[in-house]
MMTF fields as JSON, N, C-alpha, C and O atoms, coordinates in Angstrom:
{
  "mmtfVersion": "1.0.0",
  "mmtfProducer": "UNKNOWN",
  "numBonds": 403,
  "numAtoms": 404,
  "numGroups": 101,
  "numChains": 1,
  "numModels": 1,
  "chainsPerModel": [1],
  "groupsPerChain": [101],
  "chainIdList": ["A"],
  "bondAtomList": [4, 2, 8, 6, 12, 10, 16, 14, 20, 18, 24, 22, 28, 26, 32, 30, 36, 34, 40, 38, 44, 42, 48, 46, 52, 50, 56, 54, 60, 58, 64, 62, 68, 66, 72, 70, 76, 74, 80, 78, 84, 82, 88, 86, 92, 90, 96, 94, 100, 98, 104, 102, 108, 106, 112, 110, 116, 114, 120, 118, 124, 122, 128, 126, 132, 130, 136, 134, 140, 138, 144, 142, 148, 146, 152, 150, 156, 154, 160, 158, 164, 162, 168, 166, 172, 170, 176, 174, 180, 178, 184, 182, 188, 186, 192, 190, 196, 194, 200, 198, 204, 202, 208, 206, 212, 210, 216, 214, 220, 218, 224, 222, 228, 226, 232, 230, 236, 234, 240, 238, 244, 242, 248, 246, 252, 250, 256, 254, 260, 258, 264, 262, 268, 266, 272, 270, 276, 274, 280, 278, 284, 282, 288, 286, 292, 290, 296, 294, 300, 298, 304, 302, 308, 306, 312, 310, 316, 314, 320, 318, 324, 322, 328, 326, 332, 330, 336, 334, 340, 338, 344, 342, 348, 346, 352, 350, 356, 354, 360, 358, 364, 362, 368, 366, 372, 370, 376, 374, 380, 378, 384, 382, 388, 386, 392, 390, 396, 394, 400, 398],
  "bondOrderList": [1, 1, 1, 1, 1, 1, 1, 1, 1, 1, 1, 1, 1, 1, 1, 1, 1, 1, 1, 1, 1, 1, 1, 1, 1, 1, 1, 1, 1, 1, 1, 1, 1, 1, 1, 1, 1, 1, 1, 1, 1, 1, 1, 1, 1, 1, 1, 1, 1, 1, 1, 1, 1, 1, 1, 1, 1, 1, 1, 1, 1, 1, 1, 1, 1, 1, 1, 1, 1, 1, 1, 1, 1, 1, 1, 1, 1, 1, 1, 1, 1, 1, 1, 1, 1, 1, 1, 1, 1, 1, 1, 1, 1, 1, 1, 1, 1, 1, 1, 1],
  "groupList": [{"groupName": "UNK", "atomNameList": ["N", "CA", "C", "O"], "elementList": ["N", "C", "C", "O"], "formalChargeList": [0, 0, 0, 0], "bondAtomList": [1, 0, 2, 1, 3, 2], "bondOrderList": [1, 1, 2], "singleLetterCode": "X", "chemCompType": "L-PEPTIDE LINKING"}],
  "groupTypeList": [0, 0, 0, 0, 0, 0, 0, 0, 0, 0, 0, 0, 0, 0, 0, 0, 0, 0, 0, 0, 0, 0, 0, 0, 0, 0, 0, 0, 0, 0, 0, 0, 0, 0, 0, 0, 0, 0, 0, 0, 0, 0, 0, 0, 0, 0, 0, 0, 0, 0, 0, 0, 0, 0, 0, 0, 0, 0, 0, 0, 0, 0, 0, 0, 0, 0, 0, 0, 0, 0, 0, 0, 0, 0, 0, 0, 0, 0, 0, 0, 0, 0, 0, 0, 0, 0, 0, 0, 0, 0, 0, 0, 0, 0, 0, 0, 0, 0, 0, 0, 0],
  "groupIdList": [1, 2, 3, 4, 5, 6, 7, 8, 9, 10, 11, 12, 13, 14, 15, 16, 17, 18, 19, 20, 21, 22, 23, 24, 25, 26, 27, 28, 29, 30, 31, 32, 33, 34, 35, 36, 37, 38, 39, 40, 41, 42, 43, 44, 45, 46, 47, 48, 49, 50, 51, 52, 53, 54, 55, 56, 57, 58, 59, 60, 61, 62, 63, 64, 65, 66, 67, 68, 69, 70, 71, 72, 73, 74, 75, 76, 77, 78, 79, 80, 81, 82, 83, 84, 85, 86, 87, 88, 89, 90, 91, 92, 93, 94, 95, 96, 97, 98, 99, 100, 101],
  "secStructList": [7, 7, 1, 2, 2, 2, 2, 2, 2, 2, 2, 6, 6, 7, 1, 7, 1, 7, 1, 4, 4, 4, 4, 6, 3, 3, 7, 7, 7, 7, 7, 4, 4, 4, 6, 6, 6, 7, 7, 4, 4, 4, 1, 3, 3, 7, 6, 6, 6, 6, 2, 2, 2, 2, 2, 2, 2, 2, 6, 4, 4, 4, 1, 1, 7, 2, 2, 2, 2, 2, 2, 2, 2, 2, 2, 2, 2, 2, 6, 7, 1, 6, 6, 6, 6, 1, 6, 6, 2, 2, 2, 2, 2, 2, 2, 2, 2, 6, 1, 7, 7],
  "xCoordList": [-6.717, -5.349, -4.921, -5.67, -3.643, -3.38, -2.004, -1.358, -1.729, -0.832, 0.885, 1.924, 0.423, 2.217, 2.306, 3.414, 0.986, 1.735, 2.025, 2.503, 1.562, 2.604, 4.224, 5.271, 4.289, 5.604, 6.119, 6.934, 5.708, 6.327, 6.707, 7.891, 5.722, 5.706, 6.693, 7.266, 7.28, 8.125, 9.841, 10.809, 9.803, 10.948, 11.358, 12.378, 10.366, 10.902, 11.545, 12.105, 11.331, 12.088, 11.299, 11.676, 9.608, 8.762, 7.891, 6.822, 8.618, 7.842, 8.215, 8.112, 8.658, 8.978, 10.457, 10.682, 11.379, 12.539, 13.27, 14.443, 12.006, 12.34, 12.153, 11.955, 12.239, 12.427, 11.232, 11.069, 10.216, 9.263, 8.393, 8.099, 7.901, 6.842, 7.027, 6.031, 8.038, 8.519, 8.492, 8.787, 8.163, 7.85, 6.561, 6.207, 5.618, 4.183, 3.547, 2.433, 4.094, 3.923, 4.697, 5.872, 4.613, 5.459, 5.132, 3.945, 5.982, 5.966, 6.991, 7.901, 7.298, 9.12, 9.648, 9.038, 10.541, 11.917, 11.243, 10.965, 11.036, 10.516, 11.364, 12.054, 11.438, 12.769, 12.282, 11.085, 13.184, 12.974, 11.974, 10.86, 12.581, 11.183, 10.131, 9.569, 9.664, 8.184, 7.365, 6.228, 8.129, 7.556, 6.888, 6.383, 6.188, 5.169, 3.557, 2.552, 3.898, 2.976, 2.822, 1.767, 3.284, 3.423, 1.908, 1.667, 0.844, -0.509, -0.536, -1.345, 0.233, 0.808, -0.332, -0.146, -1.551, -2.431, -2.878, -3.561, -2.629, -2.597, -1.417, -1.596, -0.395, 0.43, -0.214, -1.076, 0.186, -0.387, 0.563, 1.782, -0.065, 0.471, 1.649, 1.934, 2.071, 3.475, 2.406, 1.223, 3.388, 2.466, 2.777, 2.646, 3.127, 3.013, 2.231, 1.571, 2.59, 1.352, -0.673, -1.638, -0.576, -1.574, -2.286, -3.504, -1.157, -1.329, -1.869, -2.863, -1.145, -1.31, -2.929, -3.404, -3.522, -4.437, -5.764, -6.804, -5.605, -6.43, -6.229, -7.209, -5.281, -5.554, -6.277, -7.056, -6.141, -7.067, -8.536, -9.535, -8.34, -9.503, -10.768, -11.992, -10.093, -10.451, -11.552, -12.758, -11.103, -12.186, -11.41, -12.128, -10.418, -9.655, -9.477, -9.392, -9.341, -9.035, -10.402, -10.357, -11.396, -12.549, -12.598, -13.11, -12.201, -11.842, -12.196, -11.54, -12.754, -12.781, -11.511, -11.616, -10.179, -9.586, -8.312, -7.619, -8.125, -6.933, -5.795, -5.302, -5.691, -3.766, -4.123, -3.514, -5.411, -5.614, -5.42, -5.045, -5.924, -5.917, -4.391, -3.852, -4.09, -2.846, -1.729, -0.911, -1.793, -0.754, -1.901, -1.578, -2.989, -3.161, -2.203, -1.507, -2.604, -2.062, -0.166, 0.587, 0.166, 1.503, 1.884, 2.834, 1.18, 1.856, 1.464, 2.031, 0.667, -0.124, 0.681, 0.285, 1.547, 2.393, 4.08, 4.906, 4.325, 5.46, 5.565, 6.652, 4.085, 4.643, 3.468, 2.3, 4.186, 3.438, 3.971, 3.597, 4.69, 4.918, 3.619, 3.294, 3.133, 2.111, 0.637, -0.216, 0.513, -0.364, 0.028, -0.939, 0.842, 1.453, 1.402, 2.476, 0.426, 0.519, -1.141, -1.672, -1.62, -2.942, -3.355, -3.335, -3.663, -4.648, -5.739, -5.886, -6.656, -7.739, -8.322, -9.372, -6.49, -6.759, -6.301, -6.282, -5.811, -5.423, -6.922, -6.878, -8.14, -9.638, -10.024, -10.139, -10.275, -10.6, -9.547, -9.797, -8.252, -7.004, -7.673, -8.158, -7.55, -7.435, -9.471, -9.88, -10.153, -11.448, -10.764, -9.889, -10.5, -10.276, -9.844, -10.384, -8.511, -8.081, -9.322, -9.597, -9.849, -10.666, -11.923, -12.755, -12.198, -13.593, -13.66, -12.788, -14.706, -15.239, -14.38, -14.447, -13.975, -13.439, -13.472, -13.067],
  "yCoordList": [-2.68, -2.693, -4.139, -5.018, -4.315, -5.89, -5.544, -4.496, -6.96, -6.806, -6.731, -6.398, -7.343, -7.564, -5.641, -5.109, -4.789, -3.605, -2.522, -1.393, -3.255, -2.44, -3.463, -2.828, -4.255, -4.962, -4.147, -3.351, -4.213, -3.013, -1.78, -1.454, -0.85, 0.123, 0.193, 1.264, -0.453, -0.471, -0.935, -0.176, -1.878, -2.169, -0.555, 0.084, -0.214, 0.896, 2.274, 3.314, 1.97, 3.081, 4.08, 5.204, 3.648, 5.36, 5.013, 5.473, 4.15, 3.767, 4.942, 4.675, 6.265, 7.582, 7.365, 8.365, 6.724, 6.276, 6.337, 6.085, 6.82, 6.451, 5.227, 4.205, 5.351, 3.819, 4.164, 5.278, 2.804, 3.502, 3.997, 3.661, 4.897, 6.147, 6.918, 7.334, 7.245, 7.814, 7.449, 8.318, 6.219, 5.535, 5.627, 4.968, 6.37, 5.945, 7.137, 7.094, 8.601, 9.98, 10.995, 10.646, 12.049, 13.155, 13.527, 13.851, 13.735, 14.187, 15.102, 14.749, 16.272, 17.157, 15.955, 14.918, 16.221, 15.05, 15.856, 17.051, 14.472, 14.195, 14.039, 13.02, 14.804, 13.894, 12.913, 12.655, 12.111, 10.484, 10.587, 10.083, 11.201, 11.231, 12.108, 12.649, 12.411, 12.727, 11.934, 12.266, 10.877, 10.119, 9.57, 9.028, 9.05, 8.487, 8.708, 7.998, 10.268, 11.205, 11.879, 12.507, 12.062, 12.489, 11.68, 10.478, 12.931, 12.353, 12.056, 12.707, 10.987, 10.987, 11.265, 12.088, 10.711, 10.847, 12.353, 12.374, 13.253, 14.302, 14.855, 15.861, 13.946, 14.099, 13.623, 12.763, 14.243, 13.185, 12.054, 12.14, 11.01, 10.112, 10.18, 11.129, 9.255, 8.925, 8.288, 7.949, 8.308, 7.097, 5.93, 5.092, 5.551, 3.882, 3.734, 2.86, 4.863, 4.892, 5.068, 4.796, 5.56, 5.65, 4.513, 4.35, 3.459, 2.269, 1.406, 0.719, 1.399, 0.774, 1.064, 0.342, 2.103, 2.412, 2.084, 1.668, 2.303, 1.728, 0.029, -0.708, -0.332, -2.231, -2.467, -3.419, -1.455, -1.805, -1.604, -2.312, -0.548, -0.322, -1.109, -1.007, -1.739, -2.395, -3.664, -3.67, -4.447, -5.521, -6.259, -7.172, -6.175, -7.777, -8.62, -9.632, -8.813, -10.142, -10.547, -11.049, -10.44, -11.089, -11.842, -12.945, -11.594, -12.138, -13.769, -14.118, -14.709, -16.02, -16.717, -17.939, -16.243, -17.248, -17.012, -15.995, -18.206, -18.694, -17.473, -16.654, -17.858, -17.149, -15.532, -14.994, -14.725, -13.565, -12.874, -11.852, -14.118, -13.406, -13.997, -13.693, -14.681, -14.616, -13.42, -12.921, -13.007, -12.145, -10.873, -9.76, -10.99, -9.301, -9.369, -8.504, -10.943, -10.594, -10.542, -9.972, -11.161, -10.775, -9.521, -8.935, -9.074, -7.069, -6.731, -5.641, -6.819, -6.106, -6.52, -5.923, -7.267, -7.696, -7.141, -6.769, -7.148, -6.314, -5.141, -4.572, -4.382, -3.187, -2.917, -2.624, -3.121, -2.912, -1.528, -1.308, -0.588, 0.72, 1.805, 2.952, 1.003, 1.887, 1.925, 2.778, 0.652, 0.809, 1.925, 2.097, 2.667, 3.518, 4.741, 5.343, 5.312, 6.059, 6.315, 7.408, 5.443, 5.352, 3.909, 2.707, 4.446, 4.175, 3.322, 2.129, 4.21, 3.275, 2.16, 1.679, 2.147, 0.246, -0.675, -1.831, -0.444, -1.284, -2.285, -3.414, -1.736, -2.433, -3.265, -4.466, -2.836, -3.319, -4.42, -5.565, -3.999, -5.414, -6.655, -7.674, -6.271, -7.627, -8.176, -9.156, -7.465, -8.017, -8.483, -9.071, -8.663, -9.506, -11.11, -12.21, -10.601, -11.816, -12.627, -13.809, -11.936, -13.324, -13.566, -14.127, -13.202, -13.118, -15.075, -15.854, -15.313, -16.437, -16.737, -15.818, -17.307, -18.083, -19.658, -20.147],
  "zCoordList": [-13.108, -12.665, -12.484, -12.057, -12.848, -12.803, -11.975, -11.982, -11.145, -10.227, -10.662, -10.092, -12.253, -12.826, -13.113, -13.181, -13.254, -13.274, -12.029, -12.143, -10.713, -9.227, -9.699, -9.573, -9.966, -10.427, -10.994, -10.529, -12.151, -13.663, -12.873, -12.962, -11.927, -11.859, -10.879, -11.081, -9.782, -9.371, -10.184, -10.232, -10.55, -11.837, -12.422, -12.164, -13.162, -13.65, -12.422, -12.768, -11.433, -10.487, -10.555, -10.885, -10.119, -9.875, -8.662, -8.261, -8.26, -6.845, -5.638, -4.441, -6.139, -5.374, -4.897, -4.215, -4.899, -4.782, -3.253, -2.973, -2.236, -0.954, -0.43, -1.086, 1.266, 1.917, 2.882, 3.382, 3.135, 4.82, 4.097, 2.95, 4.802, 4.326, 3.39, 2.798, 3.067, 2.111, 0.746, -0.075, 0.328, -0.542, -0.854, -1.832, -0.199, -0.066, -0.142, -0.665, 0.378, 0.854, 0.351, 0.461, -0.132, -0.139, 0.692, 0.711, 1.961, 3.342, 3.448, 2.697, 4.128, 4.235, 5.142, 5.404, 5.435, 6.317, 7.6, 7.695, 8.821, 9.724, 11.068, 11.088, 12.12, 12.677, 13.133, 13.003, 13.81, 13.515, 15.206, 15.346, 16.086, 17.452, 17.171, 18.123, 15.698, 16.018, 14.658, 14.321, 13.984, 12.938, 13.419, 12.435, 14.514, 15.172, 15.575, 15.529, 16.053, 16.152, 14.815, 14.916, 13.71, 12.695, 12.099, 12.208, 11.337, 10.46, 9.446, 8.785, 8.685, 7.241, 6.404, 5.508, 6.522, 5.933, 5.388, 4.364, 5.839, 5.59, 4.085, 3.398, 3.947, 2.842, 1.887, 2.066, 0.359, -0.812, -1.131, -0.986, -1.568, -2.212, -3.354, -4.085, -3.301, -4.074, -5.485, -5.447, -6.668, -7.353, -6.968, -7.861, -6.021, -5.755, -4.37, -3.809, -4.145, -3.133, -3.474, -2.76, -4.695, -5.352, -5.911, -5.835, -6.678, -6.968, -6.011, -6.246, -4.721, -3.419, -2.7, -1.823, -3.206, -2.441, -3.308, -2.797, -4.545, -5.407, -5.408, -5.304, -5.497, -5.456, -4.073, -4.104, -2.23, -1.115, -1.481, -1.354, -1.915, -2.527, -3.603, -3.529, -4.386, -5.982, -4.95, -5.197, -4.078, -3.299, -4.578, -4.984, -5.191, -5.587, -4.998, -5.694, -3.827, -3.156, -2.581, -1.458, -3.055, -3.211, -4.315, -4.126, -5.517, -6.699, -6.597, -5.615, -7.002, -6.998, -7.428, -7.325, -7.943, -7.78, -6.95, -6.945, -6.21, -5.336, -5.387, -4.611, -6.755, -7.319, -6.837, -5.912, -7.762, -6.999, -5.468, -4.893, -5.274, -3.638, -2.939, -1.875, -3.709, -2.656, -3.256, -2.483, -4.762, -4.615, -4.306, -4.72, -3.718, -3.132, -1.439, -0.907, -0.926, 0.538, 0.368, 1.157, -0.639, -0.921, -1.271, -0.751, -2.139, -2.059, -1.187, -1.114, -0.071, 0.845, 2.176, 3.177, 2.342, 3.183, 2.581, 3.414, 1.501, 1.089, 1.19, 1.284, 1.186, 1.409, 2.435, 2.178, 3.878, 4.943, 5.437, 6.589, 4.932, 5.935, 5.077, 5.382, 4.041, 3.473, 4.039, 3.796, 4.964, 6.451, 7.335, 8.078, 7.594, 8.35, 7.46, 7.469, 6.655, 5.594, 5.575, 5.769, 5.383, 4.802, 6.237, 5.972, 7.551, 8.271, 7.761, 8.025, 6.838, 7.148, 5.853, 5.427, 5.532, 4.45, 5.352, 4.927, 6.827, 7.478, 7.424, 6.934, 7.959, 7.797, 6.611, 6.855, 5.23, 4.302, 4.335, 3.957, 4.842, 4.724, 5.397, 4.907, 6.545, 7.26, 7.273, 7.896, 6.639, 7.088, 5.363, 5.999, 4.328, 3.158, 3.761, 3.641, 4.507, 5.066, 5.817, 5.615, 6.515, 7.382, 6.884, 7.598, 5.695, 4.698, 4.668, 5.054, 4.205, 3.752, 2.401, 1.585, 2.203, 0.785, 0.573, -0.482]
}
């Protein structure tokens, strides 16, 4: 997977065409005081949410060079409501960030 295609794949308008979580989840409509308590993880993925979980996944930003790892912490900071979706890439995230490089 290369990062110009979560680009592409968004450009083309199949990034699930919601905003938030919704972008990330096929979830039913939530009211807005129980989106909190709400287990998204339990919904399936969007395909950009799919994309998103395979690049936490992939250990790319181990990658040896520079440019790599900075656009993993750049999509991975653009689309931060997909931490709120998928729990437990919040870990693999931030232990990338404070890794040895």
């Amino acid at each position: 997977m290369s990062f110009g295609s979560l680009s592409q794949f968004e450009a083309n308008g199949q990034s699930g065409g919601g905003k938030g979580r919704a972008a990330f989840c096929q979830a039913p409509t939530i009211d807005r005081d129980k989106r909190k308590a709400t287990d998204y993880s339990e919904y399936p993925l969007t395909p950009h949410g799919e994309m998103l979980f395979a690049l936490v996944q992939s250990g790319i930003a181990s990658y040896p060079n520079k440019t790599v790892s900075l656009q993993f912490f750049e999509t991975a900071s653009r689309y931060a409501d997909f931490f709120k979706v998928r729990k437990e890439c919040i870990i693999p995230t931030l232990e990338a960030m404070v890794d040895s490089r």
